[in-house]
BAFI-3210 file (N, C-alpha, C; in Angstrom, 3 decimals, decimal comma, padded with zeros to 6 digits):
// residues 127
n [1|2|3|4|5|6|7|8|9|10|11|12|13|14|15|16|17|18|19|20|21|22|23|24|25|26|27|28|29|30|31|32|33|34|35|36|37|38|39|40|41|42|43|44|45|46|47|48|49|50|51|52|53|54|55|56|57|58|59|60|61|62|63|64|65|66|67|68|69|70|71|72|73|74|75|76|77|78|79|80|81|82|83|84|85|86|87|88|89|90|91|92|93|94|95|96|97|98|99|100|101|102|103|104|105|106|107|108|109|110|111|112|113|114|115|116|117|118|119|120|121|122|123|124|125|126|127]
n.u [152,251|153,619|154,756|153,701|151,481|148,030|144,548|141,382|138,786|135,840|136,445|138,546|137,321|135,666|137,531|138,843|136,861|134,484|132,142|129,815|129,766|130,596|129,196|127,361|129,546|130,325|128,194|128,163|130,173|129,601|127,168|127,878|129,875|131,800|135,255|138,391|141,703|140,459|138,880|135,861|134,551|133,212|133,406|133,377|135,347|138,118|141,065|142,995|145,798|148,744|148,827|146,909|144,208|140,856|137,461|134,252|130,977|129,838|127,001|126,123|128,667|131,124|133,999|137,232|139,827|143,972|145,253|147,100|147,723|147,285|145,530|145,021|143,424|139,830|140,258|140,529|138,992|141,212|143,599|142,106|142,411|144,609|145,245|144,641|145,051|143,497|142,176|139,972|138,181|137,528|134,532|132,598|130,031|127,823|126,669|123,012|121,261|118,060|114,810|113,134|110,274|107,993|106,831|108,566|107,925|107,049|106,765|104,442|102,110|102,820|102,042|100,113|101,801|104,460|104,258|103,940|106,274|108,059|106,984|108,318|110,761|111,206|110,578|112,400|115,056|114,505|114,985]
n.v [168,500|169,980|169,062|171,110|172,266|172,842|172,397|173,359|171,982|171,066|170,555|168,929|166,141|165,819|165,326|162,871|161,130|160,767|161,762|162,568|164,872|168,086|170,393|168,524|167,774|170,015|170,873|169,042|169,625|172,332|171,475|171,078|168,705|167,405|167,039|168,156|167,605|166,805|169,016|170,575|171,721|174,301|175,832|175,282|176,501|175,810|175,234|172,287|169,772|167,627|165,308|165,874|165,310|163,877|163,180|161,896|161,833|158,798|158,081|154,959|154,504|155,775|157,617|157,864|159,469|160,175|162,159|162,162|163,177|165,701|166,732|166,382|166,582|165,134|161,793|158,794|155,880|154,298|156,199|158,411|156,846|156,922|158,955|159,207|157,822|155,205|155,201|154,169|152,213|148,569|147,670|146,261|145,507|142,787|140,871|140,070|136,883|137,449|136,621|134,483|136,014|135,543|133,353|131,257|130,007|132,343|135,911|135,933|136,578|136,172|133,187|132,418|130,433|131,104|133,824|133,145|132,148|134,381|136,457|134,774|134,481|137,601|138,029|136,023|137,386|140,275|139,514]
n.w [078,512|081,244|084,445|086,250|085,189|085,553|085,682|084,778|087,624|086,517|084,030|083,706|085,123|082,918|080,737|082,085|081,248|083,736|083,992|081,656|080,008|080,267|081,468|083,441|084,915|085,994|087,551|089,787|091,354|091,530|093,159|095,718|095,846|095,991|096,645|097,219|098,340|099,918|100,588|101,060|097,434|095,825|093,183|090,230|088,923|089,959|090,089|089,288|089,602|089,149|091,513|093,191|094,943|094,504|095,751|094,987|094,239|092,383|090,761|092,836|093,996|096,112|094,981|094,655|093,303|092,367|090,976|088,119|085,661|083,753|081,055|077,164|075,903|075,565|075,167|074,062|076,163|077,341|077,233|078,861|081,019|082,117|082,425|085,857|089,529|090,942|094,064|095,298|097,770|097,625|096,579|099,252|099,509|099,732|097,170|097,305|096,733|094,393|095,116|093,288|091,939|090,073|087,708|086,347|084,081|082,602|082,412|084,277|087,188|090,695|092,237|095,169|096,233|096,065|097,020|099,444|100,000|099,520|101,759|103,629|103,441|103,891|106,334|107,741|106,781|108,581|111,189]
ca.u [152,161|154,669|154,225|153,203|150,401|146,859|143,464|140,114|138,332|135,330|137,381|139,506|136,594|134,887|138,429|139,037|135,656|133,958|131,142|129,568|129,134|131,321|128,444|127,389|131,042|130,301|126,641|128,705|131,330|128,817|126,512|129,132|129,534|133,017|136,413|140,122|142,487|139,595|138,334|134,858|134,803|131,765|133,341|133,831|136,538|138,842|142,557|143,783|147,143|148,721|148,966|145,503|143,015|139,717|136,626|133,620|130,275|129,639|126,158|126,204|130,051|132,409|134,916|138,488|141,245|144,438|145,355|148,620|148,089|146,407|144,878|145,216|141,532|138,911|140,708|139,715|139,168|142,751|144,061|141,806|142,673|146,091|145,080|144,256|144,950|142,293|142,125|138,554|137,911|136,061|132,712|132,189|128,670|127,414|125,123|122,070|120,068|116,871|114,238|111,911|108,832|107,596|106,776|109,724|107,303|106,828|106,504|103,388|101,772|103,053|100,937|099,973|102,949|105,505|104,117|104,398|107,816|108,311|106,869|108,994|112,200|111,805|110,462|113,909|116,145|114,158|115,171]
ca.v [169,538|170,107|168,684|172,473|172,440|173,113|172,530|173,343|170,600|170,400|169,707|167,700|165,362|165,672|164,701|161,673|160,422|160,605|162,241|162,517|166,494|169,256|170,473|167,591|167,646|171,271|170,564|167,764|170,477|173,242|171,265|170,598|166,813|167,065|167,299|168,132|167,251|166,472|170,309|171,227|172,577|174,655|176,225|174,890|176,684|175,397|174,303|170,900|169,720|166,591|164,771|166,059|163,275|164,249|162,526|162,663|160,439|158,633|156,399|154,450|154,800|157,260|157,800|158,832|159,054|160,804|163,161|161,250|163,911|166,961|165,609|167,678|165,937|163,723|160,781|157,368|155,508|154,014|157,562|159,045|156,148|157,151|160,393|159,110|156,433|154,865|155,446|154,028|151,141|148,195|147,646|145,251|144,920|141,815|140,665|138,723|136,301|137,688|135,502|134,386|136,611|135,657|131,767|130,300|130,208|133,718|136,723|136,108|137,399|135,361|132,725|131,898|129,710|132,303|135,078|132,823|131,890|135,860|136,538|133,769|134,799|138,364|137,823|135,909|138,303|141,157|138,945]
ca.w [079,512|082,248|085,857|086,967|084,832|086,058|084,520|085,490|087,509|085,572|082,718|083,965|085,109|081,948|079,993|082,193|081,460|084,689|083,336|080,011|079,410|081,029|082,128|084,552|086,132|086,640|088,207|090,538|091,534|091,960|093,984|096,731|096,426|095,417|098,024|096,130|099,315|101,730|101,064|100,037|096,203|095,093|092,039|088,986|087,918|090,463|089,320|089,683|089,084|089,172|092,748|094,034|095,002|094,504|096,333|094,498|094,404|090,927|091,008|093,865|094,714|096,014|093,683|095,384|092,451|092,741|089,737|087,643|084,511|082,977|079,859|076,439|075,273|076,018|074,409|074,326|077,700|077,752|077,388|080,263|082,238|082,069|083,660|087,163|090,136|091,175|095,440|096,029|098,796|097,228|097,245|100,759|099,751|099,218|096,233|097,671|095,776|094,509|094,968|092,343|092,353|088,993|087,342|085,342|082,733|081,901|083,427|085,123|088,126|091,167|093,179|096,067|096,897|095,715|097,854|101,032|099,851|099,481|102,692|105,049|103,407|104,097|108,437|108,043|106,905|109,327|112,726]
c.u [153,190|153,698|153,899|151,769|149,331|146,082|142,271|139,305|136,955|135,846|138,021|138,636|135,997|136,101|138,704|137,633|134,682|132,478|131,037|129,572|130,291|130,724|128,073|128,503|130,805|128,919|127,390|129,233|130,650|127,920|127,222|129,347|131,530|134,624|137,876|140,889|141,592|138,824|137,260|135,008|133,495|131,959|133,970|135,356|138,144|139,947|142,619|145,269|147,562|149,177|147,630|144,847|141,702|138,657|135,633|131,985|129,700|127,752|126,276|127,474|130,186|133,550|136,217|139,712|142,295|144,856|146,953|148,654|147,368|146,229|144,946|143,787|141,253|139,093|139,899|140,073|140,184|143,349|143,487|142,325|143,927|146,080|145,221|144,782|143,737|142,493|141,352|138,686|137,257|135,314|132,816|130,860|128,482|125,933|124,430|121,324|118,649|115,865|113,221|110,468|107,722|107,306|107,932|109,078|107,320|107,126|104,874|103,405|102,506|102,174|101,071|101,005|104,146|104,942|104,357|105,540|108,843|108,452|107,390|110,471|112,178|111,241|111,923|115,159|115,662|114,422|116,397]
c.v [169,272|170,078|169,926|173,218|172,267|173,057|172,259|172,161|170,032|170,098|168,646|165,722|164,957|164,729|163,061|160,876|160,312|160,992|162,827|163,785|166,956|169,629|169,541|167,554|168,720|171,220|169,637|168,683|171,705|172,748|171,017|168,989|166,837|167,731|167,487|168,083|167,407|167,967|170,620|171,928|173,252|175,643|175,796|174,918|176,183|174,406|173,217|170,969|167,867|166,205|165,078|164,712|164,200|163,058|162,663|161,167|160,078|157,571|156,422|154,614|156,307|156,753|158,217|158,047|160,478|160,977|163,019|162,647|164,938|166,693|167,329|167,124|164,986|163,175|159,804|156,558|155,117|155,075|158,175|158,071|156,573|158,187|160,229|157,711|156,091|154,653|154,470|152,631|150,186|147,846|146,258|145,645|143,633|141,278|139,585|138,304|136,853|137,111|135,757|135,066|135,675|133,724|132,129|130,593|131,260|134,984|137,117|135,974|135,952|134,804|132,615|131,440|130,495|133,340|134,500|132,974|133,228|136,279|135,795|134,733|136,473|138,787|136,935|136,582|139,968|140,283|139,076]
c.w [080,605|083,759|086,901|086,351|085,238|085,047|085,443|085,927|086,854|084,532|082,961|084,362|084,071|080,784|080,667|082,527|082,955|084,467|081,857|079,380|080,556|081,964|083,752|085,445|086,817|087,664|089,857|091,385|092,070|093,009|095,434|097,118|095,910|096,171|096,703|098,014|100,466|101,858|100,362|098,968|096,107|094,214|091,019|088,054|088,803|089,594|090,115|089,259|089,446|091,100|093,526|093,918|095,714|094,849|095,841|094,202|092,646|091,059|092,402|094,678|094,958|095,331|094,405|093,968|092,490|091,123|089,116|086,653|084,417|081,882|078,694|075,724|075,436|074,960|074,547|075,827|078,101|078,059|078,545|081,279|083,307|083,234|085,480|088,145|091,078|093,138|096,133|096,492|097,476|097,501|098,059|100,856|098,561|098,003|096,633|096,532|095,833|094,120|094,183|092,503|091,137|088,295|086,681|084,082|081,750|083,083|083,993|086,597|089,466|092,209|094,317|096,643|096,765|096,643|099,065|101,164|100,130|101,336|104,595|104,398|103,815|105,804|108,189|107,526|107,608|111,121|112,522]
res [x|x|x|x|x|x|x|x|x|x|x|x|x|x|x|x|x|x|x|x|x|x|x|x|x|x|x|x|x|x|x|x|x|x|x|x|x|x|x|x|x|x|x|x|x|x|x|x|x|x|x|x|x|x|x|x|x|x|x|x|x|x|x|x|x|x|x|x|x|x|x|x|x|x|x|x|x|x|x|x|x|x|x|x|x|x|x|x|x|x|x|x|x|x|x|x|x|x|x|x|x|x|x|x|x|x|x|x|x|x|x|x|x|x|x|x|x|x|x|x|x|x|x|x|x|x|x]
***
């Protein structure tokens, strides 16, 4: 395709894997969770092209990738990769240790000494 080519952005989401169904991209896109140069989208059929940078929340992240290609089919993930540059901050959250609720042993119920243990560690991470 030629660098003046346009393609619908649920498609275009759906080709570079972002979501699993057309549909769902279009649900994403329709619901208004989804920015093309910082500007609210709420229709589906909206053109892309290459250089847009779309904002868009996946899961837990926001998603910001800027638009390298127009894809001729949902290829294999190397191939969509191709499609896009990846924008997004990274994640500056930290993974805390989660403390043992449960015996070692099994997954049984936790005692007495485990619920205190429970109950100090989380009055010290609430001060």
């Amino acid at each position: 395709m030629t660098d003046d080519a346009r393609i619908r952005v649920d498609k275009w989401l759906w080709q570079a894997r972002f979501f699993k169904s057309r549909s769902l991209a279009a649900a994403c896109v329709t619901g208004g969770h989804l920015r093309i140069n910082s500007d609210h989208v709420s229709k589906a059929s909206r053109a892309v092209g290459p250089g847009d940078v779309l904002s868009f929340p996946q899961g837990r992240l926001v998603r910001v990738v800027k638009i390298v290609a127009c894809g001729t089919r949902r290829g294999p993930a190397p191939e969509a990769q191709a499609l896009y540059e990846d924008l997004s901050p990274p994640e500056t959250q930290e993974k805390k240790p989660v403390p043992p609720i449960a015996r070692i042993e099994g997954n049984a119920r936790p005692t007495k000494r485990d619920r205190r243990k429970l109950d100090l560690d989380r009055s010290r991470t609430l001060e």
